[in-house]
PAKOLZA-114077 format. One record per atom (N, C-alpha, C, O): residue in one letter; residue number from 1; x, y negated, z negated. Coordinates in nm, 3 decimals. Layout:
// PAKOLZA-114077
<pt res="A" n="NUM" px="X" py="Y" pz="Z"/>
...
***
This chain:
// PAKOLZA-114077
<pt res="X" n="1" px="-1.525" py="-2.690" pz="-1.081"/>
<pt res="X" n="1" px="-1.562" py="-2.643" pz="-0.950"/>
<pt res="X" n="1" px="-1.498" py="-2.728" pz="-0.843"/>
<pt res="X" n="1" px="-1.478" py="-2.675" pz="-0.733"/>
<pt res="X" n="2" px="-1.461" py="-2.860" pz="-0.863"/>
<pt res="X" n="2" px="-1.429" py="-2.935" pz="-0.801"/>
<pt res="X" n="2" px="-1.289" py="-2.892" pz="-0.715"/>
<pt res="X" n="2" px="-1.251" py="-2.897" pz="-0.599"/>
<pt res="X" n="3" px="-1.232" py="-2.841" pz="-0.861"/>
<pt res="X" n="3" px="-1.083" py="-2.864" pz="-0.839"/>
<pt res="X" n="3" px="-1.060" py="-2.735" pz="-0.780"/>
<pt res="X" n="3" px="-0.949" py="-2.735" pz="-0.728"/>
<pt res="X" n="4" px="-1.117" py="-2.630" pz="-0.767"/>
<pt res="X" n="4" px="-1.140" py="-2.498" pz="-0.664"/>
<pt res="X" n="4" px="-1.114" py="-2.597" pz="-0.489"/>
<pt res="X" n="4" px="-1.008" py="-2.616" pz="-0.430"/>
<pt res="X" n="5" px="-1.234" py="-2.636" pz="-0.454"/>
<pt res="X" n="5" px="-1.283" py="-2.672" pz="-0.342"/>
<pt res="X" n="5" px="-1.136" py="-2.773" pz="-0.308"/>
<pt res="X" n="5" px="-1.076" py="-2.756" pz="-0.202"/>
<pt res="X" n="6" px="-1.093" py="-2.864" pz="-0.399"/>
<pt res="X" n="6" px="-1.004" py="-2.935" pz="-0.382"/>
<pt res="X" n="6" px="-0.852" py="-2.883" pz="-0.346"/>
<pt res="X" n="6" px="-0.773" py="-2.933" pz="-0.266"/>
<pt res="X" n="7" px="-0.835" py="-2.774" pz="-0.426"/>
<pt res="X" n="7" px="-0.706" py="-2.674" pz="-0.369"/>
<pt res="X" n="7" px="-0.724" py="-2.593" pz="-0.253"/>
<pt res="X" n="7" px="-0.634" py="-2.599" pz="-0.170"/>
<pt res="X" n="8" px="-0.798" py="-2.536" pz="-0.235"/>
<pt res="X" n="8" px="-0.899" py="-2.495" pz="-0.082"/>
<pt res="X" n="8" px="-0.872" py="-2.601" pz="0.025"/>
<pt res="X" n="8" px="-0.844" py="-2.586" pz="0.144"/>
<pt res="X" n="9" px="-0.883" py="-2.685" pz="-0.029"/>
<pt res="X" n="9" px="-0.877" py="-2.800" pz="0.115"/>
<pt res="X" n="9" px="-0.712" py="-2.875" pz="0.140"/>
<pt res="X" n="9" px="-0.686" py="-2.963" pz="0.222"/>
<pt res="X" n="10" px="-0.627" py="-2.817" pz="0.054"/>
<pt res="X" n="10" px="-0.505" py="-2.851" pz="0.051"/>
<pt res="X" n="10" px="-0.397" py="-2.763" pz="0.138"/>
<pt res="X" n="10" px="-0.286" py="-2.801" pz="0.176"/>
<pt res="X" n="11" px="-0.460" py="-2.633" pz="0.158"/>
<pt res="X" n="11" px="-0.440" py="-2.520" pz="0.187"/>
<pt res="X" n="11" px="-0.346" py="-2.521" pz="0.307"/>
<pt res="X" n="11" px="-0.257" py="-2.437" pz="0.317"/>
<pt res="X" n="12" px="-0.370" py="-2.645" pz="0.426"/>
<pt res="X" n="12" px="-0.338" py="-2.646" pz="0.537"/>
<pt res="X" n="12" px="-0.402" py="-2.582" pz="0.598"/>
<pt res="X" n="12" px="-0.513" py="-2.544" pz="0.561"/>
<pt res="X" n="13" px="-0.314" py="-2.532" pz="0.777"/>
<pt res="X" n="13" px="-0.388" py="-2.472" pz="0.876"/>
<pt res="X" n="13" px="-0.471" py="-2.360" pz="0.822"/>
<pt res="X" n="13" px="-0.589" py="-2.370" pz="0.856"/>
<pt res="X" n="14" px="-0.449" py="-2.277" pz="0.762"/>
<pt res="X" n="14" px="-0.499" py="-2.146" pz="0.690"/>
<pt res="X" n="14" px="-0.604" py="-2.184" pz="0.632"/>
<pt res="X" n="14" px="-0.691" py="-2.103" pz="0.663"/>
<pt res="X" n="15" px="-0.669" py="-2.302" pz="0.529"/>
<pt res="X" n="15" px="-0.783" py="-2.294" pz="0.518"/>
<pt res="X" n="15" px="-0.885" py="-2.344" pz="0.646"/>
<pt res="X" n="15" px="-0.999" py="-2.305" pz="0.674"/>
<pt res="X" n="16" px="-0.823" py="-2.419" pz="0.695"/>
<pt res="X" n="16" px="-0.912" py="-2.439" pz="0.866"/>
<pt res="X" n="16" px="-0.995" py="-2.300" pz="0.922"/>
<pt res="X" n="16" px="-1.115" py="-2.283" pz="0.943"/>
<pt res="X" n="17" px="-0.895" py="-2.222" pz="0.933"/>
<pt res="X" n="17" px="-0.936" py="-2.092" pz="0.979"/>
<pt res="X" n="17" px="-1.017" py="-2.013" pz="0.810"/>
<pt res="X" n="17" px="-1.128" py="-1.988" pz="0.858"/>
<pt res="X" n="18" px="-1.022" py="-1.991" pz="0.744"/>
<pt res="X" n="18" px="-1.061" py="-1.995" pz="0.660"/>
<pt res="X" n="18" px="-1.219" py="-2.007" pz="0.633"/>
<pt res="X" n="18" px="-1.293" py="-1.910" pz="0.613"/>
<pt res="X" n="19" px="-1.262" py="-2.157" pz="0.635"/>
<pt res="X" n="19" px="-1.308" py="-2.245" pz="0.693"/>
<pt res="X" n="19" px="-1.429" py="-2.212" pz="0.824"/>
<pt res="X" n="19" px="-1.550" py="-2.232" pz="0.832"/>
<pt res="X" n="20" px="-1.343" py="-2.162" pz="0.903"/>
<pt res="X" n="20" px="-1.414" py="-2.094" pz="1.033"/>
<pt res="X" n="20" px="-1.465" py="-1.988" pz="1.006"/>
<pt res="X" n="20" px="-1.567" py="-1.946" pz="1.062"/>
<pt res="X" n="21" px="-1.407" py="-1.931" pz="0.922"/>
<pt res="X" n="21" px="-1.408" py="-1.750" pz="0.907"/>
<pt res="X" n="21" px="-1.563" py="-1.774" pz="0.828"/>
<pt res="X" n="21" px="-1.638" py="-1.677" pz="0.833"/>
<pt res="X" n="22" px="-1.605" py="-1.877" pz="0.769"/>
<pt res="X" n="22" px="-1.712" py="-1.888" pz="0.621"/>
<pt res="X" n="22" px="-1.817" py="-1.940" pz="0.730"/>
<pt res="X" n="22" px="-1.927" py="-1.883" pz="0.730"/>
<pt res="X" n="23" px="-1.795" py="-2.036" pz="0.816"/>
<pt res="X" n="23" px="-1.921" py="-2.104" pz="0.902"/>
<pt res="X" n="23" px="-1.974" py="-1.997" pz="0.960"/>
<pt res="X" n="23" px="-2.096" py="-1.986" pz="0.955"/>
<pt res="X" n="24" px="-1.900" py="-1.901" pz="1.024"/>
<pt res="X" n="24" px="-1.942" py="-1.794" pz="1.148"/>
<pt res="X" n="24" px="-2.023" py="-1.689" pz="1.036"/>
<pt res="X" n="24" px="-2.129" py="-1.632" pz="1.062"/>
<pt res="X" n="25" px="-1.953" py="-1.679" pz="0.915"/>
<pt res="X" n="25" px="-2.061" py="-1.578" pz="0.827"/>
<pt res="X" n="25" px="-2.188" py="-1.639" pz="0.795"/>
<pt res="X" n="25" px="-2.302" py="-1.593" pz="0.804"/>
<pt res="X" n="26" px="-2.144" py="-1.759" pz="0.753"/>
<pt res="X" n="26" px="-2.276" py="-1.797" pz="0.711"/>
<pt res="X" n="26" px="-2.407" py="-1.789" pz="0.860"/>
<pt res="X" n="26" px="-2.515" py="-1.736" pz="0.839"/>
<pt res="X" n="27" px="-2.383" py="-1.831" pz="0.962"/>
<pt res="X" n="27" px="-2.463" py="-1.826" pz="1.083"/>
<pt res="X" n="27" px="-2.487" py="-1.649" pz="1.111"/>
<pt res="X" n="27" px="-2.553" py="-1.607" pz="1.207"/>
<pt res="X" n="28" px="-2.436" py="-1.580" pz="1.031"/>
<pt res="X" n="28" px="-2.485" py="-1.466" pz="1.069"/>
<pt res="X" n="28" px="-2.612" py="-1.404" pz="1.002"/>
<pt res="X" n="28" px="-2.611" py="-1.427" pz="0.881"/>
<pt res="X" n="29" px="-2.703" py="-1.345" pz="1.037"/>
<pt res="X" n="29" px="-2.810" py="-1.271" pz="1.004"/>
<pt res="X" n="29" px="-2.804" py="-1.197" pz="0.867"/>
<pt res="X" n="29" px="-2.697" py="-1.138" pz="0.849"/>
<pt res="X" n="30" px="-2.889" py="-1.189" pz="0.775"/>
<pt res="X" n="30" px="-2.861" py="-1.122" pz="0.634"/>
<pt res="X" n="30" px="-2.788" py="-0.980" pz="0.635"/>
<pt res="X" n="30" px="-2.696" py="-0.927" pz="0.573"/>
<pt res="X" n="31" px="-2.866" py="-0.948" pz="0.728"/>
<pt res="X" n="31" px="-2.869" py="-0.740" pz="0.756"/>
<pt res="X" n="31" px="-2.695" py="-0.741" pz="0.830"/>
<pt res="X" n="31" px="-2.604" py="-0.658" pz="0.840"/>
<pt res="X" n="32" px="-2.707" py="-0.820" pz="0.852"/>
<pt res="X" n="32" px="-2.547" py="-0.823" pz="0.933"/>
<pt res="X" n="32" px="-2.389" py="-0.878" pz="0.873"/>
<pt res="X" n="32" px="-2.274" py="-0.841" pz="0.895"/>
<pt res="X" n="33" px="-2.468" py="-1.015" pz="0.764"/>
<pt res="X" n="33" px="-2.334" py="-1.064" pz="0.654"/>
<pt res="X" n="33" px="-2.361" py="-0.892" pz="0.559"/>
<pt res="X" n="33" px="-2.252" py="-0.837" pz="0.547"/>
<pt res="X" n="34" px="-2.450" py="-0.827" pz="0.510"/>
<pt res="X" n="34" px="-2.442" py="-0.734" pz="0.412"/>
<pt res="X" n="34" px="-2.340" py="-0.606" pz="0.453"/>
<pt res="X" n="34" px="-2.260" py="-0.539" pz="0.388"/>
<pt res="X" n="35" px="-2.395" py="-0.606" pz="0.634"/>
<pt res="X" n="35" px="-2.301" py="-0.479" pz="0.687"/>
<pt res="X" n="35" px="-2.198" py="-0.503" pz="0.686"/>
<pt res="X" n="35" px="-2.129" py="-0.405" pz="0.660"/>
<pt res="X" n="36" px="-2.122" py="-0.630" pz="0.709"/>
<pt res="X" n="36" px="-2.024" py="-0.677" pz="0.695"/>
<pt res="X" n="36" px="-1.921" py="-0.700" pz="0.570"/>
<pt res="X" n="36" px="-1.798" py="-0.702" pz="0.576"/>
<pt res="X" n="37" px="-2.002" py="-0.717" pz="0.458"/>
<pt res="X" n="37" px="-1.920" py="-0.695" pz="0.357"/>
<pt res="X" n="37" px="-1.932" py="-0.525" pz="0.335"/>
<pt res="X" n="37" px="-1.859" py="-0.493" pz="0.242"/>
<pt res="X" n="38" px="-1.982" py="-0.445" pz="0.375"/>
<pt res="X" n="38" px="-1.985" py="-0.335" pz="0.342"/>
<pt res="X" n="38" px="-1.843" py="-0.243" pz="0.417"/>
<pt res="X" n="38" px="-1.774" py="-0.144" pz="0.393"/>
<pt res="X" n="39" px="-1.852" py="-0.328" pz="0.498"/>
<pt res="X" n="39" px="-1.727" py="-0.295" pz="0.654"/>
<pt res="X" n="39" px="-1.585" py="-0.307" pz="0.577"/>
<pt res="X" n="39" px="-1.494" py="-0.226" pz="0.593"/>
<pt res="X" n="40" px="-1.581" py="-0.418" pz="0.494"/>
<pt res="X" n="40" px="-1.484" py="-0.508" pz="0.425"/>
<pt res="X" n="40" px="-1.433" py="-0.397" pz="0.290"/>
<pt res="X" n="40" px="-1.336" py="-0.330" pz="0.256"/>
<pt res="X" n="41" px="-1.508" py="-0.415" pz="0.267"/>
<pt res="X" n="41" px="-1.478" py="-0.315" pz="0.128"/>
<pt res="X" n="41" px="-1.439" py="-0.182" pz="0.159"/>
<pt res="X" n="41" px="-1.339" py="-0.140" pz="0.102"/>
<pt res="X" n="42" px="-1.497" py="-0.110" pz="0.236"/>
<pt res="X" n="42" px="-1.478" py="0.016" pz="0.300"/>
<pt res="X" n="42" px="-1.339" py="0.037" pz="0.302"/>
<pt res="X" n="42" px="-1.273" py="0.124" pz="0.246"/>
<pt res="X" n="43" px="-1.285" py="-0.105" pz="0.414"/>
<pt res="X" n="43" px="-1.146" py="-0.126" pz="0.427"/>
<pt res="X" n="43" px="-1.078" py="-0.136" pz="0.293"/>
<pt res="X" n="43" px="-0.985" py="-0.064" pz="0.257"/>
<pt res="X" n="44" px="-1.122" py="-0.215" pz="0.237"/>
<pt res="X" n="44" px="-1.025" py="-0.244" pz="0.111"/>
<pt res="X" n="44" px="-1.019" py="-0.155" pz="0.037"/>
<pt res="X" n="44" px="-0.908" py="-0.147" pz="-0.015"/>
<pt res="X" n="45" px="-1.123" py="-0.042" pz="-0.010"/>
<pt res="X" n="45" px="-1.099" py="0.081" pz="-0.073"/>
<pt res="X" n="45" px="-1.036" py="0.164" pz="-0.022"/>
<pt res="X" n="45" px="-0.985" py="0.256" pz="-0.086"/>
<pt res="X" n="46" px="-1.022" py="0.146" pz="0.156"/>
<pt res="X" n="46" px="-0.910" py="0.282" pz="0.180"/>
<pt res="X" n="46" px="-0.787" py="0.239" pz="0.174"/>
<pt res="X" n="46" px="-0.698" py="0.324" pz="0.166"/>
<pt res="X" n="47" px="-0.750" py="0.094" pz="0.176"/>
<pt res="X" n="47" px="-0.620" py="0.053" pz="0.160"/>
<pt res="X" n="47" px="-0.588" py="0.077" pz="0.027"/>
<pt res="X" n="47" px="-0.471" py="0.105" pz="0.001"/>
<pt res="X" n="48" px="-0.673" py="0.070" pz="-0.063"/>
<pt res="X" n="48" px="-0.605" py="0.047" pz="-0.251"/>
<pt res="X" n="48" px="-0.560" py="0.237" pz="-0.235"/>
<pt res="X" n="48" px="-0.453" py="0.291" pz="-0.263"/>
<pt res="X" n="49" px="-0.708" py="0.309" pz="-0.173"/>
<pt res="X" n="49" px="-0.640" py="0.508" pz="-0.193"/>
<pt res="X" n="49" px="-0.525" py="0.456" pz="-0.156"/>
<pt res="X" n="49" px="-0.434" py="0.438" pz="-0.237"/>
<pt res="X" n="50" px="-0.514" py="0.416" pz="0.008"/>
<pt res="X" n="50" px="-0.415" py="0.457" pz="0.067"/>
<pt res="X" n="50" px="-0.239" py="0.449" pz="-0.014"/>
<pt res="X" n="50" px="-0.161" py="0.541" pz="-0.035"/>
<pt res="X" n="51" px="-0.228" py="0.331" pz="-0.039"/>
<pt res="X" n="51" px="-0.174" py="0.301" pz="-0.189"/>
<pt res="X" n="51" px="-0.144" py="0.308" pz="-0.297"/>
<pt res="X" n="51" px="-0.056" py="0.261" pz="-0.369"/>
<pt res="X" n="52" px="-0.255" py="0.396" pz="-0.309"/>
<pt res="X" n="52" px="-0.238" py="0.489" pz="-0.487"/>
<pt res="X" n="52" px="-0.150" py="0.637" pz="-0.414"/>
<pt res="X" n="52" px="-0.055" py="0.682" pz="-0.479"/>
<pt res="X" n="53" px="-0.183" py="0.694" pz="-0.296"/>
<pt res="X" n="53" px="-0.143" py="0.795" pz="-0.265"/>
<pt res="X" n="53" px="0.033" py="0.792" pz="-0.245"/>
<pt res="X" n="53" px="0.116" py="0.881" pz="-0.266"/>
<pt res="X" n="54" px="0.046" py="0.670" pz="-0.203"/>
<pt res="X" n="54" px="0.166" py="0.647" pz="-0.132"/>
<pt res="X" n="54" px="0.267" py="0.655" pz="-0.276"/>
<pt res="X" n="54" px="0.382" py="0.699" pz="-0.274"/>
<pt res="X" n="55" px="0.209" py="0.613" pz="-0.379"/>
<pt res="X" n="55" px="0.243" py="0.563" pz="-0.485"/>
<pt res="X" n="55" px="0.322" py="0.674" pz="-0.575"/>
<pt res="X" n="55" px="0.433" py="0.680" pz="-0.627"/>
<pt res="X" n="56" px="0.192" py="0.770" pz="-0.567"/>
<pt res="X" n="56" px="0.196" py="0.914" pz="-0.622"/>
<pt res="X" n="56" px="0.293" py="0.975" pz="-0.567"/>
<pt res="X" n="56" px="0.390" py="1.010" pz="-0.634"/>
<pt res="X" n="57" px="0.284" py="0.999" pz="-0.438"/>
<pt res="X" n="57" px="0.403" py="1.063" pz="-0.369"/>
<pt res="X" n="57" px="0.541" py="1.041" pz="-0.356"/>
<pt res="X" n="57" px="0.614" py="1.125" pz="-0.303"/>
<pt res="X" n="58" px="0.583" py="0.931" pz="-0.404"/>
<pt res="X" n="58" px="0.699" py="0.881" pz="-0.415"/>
<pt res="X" n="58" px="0.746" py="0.857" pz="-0.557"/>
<pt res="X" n="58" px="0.860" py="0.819" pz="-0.584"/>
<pt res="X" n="59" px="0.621" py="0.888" pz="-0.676"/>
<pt res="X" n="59" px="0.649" py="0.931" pz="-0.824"/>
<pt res="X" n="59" px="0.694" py="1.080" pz="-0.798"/>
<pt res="X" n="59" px="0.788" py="1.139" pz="-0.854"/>
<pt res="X" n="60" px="0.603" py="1.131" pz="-0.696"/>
<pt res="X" n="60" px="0.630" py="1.285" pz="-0.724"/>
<pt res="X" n="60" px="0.751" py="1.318" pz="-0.641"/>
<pt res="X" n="60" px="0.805" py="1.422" pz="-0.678"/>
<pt res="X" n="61" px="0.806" py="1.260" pz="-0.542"/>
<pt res="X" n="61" px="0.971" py="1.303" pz="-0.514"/>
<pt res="X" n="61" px="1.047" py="1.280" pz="-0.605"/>
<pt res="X" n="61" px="1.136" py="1.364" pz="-0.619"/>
<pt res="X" n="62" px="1.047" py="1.171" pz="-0.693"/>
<pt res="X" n="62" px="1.140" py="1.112" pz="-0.775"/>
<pt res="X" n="62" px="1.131" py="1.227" pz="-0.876"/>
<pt res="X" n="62" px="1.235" py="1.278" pz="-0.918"/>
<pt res="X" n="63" px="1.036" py="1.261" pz="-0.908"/>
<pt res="X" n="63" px="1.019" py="1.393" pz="-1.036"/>
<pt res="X" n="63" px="1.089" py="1.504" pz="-0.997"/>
<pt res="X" n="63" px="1.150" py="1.570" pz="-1.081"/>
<pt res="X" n="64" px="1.087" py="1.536" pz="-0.873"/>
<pt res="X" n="64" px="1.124" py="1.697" pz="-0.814"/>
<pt res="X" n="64" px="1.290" py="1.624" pz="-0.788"/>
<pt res="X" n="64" px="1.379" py="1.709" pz="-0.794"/>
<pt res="X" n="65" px="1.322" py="1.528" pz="-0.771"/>
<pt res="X" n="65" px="1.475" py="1.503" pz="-0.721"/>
<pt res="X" n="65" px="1.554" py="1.524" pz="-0.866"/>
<pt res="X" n="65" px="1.658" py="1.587" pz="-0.881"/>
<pt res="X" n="66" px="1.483" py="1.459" pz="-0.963"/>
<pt res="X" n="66" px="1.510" py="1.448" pz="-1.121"/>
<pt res="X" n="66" px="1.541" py="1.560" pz="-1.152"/>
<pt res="X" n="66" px="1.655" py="1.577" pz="-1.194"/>
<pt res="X" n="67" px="1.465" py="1.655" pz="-1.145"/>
<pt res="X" n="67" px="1.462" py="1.825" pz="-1.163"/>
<pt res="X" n="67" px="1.529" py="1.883" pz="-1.106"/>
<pt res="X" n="67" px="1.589" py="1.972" pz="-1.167"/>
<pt res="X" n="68" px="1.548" py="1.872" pz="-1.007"/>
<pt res="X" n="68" px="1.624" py="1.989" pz="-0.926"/>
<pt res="X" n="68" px="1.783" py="1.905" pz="-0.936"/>
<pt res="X" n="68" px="1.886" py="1.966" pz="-0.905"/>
<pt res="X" n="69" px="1.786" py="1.802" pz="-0.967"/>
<pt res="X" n="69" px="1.933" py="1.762" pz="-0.960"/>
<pt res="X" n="69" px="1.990" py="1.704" pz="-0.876"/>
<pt res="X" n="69" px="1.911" py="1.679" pz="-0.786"/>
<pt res="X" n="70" px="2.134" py="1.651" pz="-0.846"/>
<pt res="X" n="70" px="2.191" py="1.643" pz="-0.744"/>
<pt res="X" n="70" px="2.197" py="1.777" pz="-0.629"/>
<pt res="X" n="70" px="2.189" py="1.888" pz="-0.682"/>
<pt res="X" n="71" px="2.207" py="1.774" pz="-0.519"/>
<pt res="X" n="71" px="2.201" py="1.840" pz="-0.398"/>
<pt res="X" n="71" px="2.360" py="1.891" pz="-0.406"/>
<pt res="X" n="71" px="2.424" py="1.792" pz="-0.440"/>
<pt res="X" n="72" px="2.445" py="1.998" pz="-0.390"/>
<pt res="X" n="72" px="2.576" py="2.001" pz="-0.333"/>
<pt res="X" n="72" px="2.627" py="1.971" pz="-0.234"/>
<pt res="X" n="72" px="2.575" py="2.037" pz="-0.144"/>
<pt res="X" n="73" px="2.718" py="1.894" pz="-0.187"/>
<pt res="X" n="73" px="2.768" py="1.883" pz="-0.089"/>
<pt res="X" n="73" px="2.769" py="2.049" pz="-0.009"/>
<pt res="X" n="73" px="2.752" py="2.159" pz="-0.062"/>
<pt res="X" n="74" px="2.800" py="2.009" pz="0.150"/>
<pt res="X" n="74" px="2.847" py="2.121" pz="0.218"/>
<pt res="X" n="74" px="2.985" py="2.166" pz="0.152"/>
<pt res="X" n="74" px="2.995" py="2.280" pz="0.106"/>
<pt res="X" n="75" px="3.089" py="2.080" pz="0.146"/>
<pt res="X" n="75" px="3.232" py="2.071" pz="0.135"/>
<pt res="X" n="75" px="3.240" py="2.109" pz="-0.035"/>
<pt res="X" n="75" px="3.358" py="2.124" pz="-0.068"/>
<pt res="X" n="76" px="3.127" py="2.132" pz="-0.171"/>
<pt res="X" n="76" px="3.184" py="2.175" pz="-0.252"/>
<pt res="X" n="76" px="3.100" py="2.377" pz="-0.266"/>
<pt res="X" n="76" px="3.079" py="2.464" pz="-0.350"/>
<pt res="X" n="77" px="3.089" py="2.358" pz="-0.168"/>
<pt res="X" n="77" px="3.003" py="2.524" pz="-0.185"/>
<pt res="X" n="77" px="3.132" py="2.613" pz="-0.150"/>
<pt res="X" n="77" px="3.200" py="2.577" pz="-0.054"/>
<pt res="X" n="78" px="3.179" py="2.752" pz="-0.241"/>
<pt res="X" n="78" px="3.272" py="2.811" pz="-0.257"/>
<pt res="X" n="78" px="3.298" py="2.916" pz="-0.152"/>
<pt res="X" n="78" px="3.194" py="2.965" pz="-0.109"/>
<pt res="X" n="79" px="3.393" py="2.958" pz="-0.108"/>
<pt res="X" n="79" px="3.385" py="3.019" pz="0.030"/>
<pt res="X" n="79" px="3.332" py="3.188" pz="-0.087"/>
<pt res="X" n="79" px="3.307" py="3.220" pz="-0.204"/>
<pt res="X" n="80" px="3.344" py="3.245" pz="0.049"/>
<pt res="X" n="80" px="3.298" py="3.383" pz="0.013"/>
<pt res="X" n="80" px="3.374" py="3.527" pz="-0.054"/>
<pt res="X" n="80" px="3.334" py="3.628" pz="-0.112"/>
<pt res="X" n="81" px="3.534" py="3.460" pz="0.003"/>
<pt res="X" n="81" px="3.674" py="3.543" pz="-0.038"/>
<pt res="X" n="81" px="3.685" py="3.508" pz="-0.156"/>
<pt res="X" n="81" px="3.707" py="3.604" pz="-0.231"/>
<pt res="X" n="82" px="3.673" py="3.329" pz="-0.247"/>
<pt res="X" n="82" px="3.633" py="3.300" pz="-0.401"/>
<pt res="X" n="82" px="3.503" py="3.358" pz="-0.469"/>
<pt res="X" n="82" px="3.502" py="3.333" pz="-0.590"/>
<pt res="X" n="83" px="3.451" py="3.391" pz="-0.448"/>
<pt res="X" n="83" px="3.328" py="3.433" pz="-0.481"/>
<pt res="X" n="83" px="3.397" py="3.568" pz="-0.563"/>
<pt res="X" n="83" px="3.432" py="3.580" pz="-0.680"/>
<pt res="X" n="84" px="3.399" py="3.655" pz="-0.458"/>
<pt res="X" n="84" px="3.503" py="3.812" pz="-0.501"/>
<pt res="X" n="84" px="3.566" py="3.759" pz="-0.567"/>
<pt res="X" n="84" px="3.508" py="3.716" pz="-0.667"/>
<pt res="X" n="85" px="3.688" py="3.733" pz="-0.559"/>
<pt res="X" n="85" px="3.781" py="3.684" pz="-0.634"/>
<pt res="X" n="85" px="3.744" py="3.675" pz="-0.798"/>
<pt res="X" n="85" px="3.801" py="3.742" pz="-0.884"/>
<pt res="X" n="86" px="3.657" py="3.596" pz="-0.819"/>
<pt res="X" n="86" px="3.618" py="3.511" pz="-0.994"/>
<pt res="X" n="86" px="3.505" py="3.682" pz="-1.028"/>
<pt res="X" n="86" px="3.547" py="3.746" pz="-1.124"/>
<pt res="X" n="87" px="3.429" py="3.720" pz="-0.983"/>
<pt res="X" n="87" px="3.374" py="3.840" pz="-1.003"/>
<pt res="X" n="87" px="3.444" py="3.944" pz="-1.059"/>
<pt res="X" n="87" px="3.390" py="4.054" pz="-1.076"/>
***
């Protein structure tokens, strides 16, 4: 446990604030640290969706790009007089 608290305090400026962030919770009211972690998580579950979605969607272009292939250039599409022509 020690050696937790001991890397914590090695942390620099960031655990200072840190630090601050834990005094001001602790001085807060029960009904109010609880709403507060409830606030917290809220956030953190829409960031992990937000994330899984982002995730998905960029599996699912990669699938449809896979499939459908390369794109043709403008410059290799056959004019319309070749077209007749090979017909």
């Amino acid at each position: 446990m020690t050696a937790n608290t001991d890397a914590a305090d090695s942390n620099g400026p960031e655990s200072g604030a840190a630090e601050e962030v834990r005094q001001a919770f602790s001085a807060l009211p029960f009904n109010e640290r609880l709403s507060t972690l409830v606030k917290v998580e809220l956030d953190l579950l829409g960031d992990a969706a937000k994330t899984i979605v982002e995730a998905a969607s960029k599996v699912a272009d990669e699938i449809v790009e896979a499939v459908a292939g390369p794109e043709p250039s403008p410059t290799s599409k056959p004019e319309a007089g070749e077209q007749a022509s090979t017909n």
